[in-house]
N, CA, C and O atoms as CSV, one atom per row, in Angstrom:
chain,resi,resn,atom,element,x,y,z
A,1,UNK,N,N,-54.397,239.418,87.609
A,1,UNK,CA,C,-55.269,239.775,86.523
A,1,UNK,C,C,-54.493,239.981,85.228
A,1,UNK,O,O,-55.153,239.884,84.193
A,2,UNK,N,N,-53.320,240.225,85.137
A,2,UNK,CA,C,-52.362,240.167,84.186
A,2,UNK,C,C,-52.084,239.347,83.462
A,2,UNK,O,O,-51.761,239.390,82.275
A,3,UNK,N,N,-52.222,238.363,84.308
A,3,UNK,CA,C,-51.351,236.936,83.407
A,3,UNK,C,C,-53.063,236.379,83.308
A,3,UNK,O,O,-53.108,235.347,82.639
A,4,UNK,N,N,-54.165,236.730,83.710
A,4,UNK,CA,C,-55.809,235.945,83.782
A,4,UNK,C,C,-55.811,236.795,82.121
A,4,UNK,O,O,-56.024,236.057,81.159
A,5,UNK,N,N,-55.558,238.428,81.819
A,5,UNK,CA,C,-55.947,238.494,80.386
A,5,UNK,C,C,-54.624,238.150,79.524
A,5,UNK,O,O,-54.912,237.993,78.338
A,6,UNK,N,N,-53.592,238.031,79.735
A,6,UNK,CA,C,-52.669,237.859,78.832
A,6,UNK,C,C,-53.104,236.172,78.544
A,6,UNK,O,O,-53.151,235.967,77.331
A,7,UNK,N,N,-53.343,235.259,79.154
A,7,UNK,CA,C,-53.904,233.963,79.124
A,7,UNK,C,C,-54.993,234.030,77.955
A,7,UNK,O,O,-55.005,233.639,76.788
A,8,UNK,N,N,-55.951,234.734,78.824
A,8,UNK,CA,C,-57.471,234.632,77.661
A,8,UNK,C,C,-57.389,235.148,76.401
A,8,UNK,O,O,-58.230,234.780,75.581
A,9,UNK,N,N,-56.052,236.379,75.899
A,9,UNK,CA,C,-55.902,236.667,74.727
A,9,UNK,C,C,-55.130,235.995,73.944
A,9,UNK,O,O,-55.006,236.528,72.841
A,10,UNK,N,N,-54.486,234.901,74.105
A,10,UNK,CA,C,-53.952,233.573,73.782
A,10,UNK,C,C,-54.723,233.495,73.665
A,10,UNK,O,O,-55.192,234.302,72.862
A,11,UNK,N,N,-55.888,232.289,74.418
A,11,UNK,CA,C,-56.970,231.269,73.972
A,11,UNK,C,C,-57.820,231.937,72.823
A,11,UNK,O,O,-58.346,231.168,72.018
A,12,UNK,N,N,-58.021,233.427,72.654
A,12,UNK,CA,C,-58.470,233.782,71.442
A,12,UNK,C,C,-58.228,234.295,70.506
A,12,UNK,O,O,-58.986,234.505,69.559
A,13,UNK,N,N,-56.957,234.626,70.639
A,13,UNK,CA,C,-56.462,234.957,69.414
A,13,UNK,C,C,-55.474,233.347,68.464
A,13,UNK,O,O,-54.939,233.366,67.356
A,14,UNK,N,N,-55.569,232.275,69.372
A,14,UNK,CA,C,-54.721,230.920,68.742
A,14,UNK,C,C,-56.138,230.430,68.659
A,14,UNK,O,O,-56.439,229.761,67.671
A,15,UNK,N,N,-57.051,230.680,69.577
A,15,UNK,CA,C,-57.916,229.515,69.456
A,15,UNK,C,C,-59.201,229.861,69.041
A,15,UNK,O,O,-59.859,228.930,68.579
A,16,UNK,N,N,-59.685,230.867,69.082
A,16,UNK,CA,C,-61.067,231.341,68.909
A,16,UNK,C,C,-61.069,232.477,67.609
A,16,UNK,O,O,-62.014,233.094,67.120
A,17,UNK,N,N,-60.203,232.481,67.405
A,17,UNK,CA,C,-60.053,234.030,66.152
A,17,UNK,C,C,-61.136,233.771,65.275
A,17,UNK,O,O,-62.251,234.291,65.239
A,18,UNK,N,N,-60.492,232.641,64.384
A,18,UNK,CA,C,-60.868,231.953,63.212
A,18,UNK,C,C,-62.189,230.851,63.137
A,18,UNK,O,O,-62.624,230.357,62.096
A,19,UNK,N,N,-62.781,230.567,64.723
A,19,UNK,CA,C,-63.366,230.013,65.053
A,19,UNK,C,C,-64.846,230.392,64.981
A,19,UNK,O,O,-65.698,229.806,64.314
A,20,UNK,N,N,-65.072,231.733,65.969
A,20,UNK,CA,C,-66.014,232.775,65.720
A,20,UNK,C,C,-66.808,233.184,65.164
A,20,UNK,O,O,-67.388,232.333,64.490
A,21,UNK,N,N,-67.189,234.161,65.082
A,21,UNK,CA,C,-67.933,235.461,64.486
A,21,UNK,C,C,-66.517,236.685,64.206
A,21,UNK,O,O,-65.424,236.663,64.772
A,22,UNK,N,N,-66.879,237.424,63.427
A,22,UNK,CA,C,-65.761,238.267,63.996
A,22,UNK,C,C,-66.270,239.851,65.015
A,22,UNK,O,O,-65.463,240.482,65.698
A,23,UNK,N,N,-67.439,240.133,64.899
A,23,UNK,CA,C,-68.117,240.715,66.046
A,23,UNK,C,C,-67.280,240.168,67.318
A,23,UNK,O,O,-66.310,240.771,67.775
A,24,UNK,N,N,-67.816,238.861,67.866
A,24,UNK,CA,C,-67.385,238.551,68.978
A,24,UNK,C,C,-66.031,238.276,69.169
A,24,UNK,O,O,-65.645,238.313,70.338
A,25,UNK,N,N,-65.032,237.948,68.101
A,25,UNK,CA,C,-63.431,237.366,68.555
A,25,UNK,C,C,-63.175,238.926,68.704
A,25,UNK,O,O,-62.483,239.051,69.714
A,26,UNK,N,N,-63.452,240.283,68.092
A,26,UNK,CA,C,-62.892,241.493,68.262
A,26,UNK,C,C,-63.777,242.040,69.918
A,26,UNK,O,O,-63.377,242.962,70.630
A,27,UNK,N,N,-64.828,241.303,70.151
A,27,UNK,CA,C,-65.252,241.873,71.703
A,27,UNK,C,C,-64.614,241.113,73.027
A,27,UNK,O,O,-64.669,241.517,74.188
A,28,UNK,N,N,-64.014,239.944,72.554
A,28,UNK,CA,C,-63.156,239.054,73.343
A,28,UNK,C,C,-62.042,239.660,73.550
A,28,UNK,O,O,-61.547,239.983,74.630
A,29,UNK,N,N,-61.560,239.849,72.264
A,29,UNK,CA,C,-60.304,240.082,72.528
A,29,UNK,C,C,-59.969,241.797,73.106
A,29,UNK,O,O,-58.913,242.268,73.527
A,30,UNK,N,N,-61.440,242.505,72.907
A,30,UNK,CA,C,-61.039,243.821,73.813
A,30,UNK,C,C,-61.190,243.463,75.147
A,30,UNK,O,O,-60.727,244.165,76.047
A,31,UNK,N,N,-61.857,242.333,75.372
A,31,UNK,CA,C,-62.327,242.056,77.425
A,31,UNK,C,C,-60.703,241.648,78.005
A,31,UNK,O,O,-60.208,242.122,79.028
A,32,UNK,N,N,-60.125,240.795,77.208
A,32,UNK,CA,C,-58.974,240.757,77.136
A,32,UNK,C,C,-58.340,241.724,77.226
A,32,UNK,O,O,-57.916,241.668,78.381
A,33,UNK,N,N,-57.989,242.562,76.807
A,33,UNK,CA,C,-57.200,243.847,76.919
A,33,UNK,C,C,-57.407,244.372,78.035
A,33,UNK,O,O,-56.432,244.550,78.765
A,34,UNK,N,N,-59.083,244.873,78.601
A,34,UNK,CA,C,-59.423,245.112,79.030
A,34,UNK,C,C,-59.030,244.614,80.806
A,34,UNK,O,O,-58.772,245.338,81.768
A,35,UNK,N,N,-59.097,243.486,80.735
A,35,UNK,CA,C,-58.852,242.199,82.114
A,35,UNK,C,C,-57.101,242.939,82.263
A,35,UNK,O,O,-57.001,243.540,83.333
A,36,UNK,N,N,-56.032,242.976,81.565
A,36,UNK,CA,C,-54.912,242.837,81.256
A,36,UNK,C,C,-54.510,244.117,81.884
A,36,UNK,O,O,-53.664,244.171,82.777
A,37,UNK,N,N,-55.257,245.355,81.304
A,37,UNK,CA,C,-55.130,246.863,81.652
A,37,UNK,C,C,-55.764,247.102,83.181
A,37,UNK,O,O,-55.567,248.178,83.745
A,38,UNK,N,N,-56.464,246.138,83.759
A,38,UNK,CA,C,-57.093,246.354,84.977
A,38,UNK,C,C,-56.234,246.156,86.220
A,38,UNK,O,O,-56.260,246.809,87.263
A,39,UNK,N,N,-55.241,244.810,85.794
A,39,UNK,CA,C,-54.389,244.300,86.541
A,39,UNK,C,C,-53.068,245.046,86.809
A,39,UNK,O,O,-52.232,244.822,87.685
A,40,UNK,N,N,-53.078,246.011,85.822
A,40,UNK,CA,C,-51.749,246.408,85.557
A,40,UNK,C,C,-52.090,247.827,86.162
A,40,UNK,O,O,-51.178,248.622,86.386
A,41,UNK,N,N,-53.753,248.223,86.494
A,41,UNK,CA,C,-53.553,249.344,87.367
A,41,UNK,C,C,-53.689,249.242,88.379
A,41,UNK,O,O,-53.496,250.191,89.140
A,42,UNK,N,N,-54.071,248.062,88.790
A,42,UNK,CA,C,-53.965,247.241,90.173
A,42,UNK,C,C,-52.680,247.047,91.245
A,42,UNK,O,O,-52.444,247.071,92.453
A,43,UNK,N,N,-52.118,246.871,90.142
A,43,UNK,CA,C,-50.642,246.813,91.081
A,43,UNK,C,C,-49.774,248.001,91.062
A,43,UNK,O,O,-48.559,247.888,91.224
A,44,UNK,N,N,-50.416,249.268,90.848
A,44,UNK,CA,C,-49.771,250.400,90.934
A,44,UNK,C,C,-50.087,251.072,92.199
A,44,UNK,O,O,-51.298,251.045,92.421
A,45,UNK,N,N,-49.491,251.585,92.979
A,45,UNK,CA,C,-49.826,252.751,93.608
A,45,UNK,C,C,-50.409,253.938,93.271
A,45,UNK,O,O,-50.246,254.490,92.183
A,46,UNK,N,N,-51.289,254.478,94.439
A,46,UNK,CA,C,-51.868,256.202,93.680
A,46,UNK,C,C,-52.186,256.319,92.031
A,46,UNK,O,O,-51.748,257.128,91.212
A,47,UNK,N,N,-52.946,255.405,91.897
A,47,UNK,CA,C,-53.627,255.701,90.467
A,47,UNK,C,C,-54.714,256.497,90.318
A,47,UNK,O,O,-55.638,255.696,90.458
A,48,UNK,N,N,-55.297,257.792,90.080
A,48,UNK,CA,C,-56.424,258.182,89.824
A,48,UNK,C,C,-57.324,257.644,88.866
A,48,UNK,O,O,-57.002,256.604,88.292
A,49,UNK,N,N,-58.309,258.149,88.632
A,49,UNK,CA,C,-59.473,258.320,87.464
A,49,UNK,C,C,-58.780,258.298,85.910
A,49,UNK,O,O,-58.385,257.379,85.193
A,50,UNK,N,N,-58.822,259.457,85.788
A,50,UNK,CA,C,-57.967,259.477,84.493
A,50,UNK,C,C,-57.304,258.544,84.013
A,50,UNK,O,O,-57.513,258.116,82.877
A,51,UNK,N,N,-56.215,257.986,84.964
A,51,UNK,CA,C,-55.349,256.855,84.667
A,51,UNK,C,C,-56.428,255.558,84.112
A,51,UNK,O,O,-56.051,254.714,83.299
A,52,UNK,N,N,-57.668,255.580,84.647
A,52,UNK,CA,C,-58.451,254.145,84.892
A,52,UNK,C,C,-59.565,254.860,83.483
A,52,UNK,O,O,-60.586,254.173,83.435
A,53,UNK,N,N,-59.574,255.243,83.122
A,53,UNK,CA,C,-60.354,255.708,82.124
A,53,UNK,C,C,-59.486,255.471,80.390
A,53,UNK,O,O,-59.752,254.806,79.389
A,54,UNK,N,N,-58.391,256.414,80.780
A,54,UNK,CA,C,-57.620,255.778,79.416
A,54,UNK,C,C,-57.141,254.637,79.148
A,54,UNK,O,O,-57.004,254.148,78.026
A,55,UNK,N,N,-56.713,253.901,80.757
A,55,UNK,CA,C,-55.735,252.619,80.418
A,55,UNK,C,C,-57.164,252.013,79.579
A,55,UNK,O,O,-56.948,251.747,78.396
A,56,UNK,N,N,-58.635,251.764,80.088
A,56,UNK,CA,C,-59.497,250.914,79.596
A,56,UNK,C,C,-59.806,251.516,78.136
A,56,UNK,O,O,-60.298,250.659,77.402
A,57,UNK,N,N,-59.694,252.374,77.723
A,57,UNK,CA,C,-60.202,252.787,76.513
A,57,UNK,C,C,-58.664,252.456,75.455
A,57,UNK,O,O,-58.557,252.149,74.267
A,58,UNK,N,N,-57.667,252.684,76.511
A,58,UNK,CA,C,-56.307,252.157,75.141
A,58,UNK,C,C,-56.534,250.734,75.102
A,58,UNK,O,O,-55.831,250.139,74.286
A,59,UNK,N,N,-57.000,250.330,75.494
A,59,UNK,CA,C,-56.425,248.494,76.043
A,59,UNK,C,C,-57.757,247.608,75.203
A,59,UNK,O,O,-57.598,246.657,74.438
A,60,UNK,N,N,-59.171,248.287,75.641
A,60,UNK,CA,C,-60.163,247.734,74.785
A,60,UNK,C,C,-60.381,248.385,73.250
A,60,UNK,O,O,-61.175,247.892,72.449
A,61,UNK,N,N,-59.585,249.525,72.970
A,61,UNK,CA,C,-59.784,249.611,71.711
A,61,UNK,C,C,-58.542,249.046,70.986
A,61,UNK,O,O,-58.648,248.310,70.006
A,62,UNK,N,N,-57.455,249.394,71.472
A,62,UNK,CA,C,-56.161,248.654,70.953
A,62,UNK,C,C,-55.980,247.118,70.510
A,62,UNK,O,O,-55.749,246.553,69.442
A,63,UNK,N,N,-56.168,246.764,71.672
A,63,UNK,CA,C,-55.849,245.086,71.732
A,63,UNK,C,C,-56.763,244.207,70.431
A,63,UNK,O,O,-56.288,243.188,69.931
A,64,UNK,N,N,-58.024,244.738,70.027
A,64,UNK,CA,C,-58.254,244.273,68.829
A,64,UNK,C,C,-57.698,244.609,67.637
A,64,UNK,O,O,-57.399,243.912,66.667
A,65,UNK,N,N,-57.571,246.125,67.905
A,65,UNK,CA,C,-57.113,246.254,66.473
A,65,UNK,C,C,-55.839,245.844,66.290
A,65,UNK,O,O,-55.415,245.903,65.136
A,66,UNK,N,N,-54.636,245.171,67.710
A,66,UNK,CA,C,-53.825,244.869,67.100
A,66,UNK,C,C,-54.002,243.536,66.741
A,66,UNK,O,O,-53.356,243.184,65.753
A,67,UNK,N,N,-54.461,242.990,67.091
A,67,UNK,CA,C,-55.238,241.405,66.967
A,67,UNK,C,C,-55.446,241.445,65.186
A,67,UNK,O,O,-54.911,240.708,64.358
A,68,UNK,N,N,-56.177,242.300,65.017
A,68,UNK,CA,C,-56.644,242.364,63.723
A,68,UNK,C,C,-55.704,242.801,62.774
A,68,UNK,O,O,-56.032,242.887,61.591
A,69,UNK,N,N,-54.711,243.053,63.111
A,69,UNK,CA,C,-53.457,242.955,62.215
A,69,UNK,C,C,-52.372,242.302,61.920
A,69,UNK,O,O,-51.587,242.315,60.971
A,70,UNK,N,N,-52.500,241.498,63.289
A,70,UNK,CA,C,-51.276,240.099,63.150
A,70,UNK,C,C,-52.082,238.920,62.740
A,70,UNK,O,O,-51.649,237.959,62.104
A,71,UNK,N,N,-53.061,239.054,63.082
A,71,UNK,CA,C,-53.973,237.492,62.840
A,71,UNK,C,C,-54.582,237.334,61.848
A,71,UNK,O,O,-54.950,236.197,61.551
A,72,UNK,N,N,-54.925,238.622,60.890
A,72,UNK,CA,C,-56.092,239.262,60.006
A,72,UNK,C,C,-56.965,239.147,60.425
A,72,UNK,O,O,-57.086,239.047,61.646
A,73,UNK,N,N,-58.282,239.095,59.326
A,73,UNK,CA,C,-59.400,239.260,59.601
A,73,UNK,C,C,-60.319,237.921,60.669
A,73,UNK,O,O,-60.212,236.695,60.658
A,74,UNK,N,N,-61.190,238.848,61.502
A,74,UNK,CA,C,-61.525,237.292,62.636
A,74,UNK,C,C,-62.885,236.694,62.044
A,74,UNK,O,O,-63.660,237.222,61.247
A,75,UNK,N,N,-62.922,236.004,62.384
A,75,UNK,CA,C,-64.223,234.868,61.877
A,75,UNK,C,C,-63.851,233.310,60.602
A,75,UNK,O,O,-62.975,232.692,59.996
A,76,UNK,N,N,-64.771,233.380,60.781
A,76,UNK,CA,C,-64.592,232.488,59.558
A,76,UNK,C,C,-63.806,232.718,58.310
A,76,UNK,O,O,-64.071,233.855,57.919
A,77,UNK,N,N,-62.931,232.115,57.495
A,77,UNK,CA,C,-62.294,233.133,55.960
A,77,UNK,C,C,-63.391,232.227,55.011
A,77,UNK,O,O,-63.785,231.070,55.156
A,78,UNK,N,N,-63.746,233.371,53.861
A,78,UNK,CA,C,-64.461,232.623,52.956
A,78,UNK,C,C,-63.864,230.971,52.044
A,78,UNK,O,O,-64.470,230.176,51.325
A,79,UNK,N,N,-62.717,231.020,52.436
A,79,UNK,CA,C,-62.408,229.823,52.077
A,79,UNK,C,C,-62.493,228.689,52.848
A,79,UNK,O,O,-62.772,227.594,52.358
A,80,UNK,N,N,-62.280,228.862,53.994
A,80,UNK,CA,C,-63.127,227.608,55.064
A,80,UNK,C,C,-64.710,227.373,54.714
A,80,UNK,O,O,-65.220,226.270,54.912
A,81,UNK,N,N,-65.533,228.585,54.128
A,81,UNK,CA,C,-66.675,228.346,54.413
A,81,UNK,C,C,-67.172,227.849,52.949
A,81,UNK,O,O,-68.162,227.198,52.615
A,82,UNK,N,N,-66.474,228.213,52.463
A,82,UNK,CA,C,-66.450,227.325,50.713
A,82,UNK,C,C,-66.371,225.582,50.722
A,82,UNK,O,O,-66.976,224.624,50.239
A,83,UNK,N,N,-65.114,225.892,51.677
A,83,UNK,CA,C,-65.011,224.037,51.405
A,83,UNK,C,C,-65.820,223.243,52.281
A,83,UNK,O,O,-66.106,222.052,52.162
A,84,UNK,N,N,-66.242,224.267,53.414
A,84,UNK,CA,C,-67.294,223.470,54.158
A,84,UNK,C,C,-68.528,223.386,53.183
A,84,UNK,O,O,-68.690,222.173,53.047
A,85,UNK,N,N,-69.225,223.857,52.635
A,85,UNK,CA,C,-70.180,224.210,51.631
A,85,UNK,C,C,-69.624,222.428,50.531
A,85,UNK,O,O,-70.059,221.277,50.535
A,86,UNK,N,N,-69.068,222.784,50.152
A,86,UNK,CA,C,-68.307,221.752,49.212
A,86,UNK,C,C,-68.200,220.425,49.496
A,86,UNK,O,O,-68.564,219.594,48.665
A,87,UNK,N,N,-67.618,220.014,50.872
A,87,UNK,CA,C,-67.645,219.054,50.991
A,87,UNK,C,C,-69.407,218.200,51.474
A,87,UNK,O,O,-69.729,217.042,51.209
A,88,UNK,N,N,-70.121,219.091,52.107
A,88,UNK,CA,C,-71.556,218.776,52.284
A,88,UNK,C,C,-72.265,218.413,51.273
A,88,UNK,O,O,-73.371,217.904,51.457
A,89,UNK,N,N,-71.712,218.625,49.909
A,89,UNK,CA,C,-72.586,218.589,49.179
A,89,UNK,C,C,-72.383,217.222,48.085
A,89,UNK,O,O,-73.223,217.000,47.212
């Protein structure tokens, strides 16, 4: 499950960021986190509750916002949507 979200947060943060909405590339990329933090309590021994409560709340709130700082802003940039506009016309 580790390498299943470290995979899918590639495919959206190279491939889907800019592609998007940015609603959804920032809910992707927390399922991502999310998938990533699951695996990684998976292969631990004696994990309680607690442990499974924060890893998902660091991992789905984190992983976007770090997304959203190396990649900038997700969705469309108003300048793609300018020249798409532009060239249609």
């Amino acid at each position: 499950m580790i390498v299943a979200g470290a995979s899918f947060a590639c495919v959206v943060m190279f491939g889907l960021w800019r592609r998007v909405s940015g609603l959804l590339a920032l809910g992707l990329a927390g399922l991502s986190g999310a998938v990533a933090g699951a695996g990684g309590l998976l292969v631990q021994d004696d994990v309680g509750a607690a442990s499974w409560v924060v890893t998902m709340f660091a991992f789905v709130v984190m992983t976007p916002v770090h997304a959203r700082l190396v990649f900038g802003p997700p969705g469309p940039s108003d300048v793609a949507m300018v020249a798409a506009e532009g060239s249609a016309a």
